[in-house]
N, C-alpha and C positions, 0 to 999 in steps of 0.2 A: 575482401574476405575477412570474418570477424574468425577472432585469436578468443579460443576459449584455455580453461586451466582446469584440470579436473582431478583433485587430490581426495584419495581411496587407497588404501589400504588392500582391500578385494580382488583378487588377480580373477573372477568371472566378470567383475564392472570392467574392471583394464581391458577385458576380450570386448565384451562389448562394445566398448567407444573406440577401440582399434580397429573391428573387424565389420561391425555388425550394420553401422549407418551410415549413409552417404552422404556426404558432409559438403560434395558440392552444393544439395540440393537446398543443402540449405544456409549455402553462401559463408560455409565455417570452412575455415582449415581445419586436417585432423589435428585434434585436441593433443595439448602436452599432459601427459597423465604424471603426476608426481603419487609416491606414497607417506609424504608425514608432512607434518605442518612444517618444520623449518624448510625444507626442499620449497615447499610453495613460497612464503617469504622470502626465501633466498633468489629465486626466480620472478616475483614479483618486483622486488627492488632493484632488477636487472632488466627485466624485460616489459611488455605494454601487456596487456593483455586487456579483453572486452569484457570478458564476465567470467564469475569463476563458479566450481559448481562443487559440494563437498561431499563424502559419506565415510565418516570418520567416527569411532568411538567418541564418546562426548568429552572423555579427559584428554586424549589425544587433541581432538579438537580447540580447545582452548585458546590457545597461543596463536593459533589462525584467525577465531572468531575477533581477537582484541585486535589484532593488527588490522583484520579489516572495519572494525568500528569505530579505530581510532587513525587509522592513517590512511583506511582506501573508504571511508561514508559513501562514497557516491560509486564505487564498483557495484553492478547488479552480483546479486548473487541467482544460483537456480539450484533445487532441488535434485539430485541423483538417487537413482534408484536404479534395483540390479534386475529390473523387468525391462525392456523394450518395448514392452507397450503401455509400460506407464509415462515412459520417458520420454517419448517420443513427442507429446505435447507438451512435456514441459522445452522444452527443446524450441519448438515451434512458438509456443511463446516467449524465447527468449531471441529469439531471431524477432520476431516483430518488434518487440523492445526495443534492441539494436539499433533498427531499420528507423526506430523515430527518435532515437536519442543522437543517429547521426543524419538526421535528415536535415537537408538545405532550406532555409525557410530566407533566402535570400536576404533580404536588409536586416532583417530581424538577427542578432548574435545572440544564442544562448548557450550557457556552459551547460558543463555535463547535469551538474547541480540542478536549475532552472528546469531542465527539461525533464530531470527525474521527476522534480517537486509536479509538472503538469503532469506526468503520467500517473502518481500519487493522486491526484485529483480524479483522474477522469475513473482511475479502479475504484477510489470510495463512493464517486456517483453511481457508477455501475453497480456496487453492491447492495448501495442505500435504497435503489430503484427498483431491487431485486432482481436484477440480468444476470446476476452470479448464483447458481441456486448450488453449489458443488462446494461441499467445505474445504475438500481438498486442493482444489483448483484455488478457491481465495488466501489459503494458507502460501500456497506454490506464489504467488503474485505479490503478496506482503514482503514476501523473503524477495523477492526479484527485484522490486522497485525499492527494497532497505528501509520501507516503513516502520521502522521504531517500535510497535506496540506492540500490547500483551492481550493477546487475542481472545486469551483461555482466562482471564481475570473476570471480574464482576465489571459491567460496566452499566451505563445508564441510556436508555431513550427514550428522546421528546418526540410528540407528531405535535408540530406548531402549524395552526391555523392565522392566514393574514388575509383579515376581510375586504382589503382596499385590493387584492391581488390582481384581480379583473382589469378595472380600473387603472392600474399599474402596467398589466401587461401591454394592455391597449395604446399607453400614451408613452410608451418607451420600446426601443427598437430592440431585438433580443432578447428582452426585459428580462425573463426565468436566468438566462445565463448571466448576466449584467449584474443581476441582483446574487446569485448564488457566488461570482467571484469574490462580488462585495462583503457578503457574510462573512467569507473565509481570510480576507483578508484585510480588513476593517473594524469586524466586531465580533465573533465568534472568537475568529484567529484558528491557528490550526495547532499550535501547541503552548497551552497556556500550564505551568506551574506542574508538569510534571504528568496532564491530561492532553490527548488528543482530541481536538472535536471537529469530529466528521460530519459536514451539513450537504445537505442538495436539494435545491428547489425541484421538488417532484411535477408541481402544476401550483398555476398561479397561485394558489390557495394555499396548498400544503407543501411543507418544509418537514423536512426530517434531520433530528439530530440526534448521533452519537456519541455519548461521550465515552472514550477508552483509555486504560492506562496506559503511558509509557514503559517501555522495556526497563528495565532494572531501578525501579524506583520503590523506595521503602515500603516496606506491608504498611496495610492502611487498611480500616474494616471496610466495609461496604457503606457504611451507615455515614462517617464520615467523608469517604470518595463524594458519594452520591451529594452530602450537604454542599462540600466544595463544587463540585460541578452546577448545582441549581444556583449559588449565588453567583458564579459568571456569567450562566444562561440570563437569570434575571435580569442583572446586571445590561447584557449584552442586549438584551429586549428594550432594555431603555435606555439605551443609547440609539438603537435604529429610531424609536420615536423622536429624540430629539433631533438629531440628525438626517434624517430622509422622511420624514414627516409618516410613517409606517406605522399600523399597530398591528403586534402580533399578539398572540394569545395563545398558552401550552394549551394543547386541547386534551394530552394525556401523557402521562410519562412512566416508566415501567423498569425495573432493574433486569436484566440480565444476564446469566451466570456467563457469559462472554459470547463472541460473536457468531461463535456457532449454534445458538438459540436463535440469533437473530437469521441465520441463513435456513437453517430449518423450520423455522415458524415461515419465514417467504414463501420457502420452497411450498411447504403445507396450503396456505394458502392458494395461492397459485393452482395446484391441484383442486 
């Protein structure tokens, strides 16, 4: 039974998550509701808890947000809201979260760390791929997995075409995934110099890359972000040449105004 912490202020959210959900069903004990940031701290540093969930004035909030960014990185966070039918999926995906960050994968040991960083992976494929058409649902999931970035910044993206893709898929086993770990952790990288870059091999051919700031990192125009980010990609393009004998080619690249352009230009399409 997963140990939630749900610090609120709001004595109609306290009714809520005391009265209102059934918290077998979904494998939670009832939640401890604290109302200020040191009570949560103070309780934290005493007891375990699985994830925590906040709705706190932003100044209040504070002295929470830093303890969990600097001494709990790898606690999920989840969104609270004083709706029950908003919350209810955020809930439900934080129980599946749960459910894979302590799952048994036998020989295989991964900390909590490790298994976050794969669920980090699998939401930026799922977004790049456009399975996520819901901004709010992608905001709710960034905060849950402790994704670092600044979602609402300018950021950049590439569609990279790789002509040998076929070819590649055909003479290597899983190849799309094989090659997509590799990007990420090889030659793209996943956080380079204060940038996130978010890649996913869509189909043998085409690759999609975003580039997104980091949370709390100095204003930077757009103009300069954007230079910075193309000389890594470059960069990063010719390193796959030399190294896996690959050529890729940016087929287009487009600024931004952050990720919710890129979720409703999918969404748009898509329709």
């Amino acid at each position: 039974m997963y140990k939630l912490l749900i610090v609120t202020d709001r004595e109609d959210i306290r009714q809520m998550f005391e009265t209102q959900i059934d918290w077998m069903k979904l494998s939670c004990r009832t939640p401890k509701v604290v109302e200020t940031a040191e009570e949560a701290i103070r309780l934290l540093n005493t007891s375990a808890v699985d994830a925590v969930g906040m709705h706190l004035p932003k100044a209040k909030a504070a002295e929470l947000m830093r303890f969990l960014n600097y001494g709990r990185p790898s606690l999920p966070m989840f969104e609270v809201y004083s709706s029950l039918e908003k919350q209810m999926p955020v809930l439900k995906d934080t129980r599946q979260l749960l459910d894979r960050l302590h799952q048994d994968f036998s020989d295989d040991v991964y900390d909590e760390e490790t298994m976050l960083s794969i669920q980090r992976d699998e939401l930026i494929g799922n977004m790049l791929s456009g399975e996520i058409t819901d901004w709010h649902r992608l905001e709710s999931m960034l905060k849950l997995t402790r994704l670092r970035i600044n979602p609402e910044s300018t950021c950049v993206l590439y569609e990279i075409d790789m002509p040998q893709g076929d070819v590649f898929s055909d003479h290597h086993y899983h190849a799309q995934r094989r090659l997509e770990r590799a990007l990420r952790n090889n030659f793209f990288g996943r956080y380079v110099e204060g940038i996130f870059y978010a890649v996913s091999v869509l189909t043998p051919r085409h690759i999609r890359l975003v580039c997104i700031p980091m949370m709390n990192e100095a204003p930077e125009s757009p103009e300069s972000f954007a230079a910075r980010a193309d000389e890594h990609v470059q960069d990063s393009i010719a390193r796959i040449k030399e190294y896996l004998d690959l050529d890729m080619e940016v087929h287009s690249s487009a600024w931004l105004s952050g990720l919710r352009e890129f979720i409703e230009t999918e969404k748009t399409t898509e329709q």
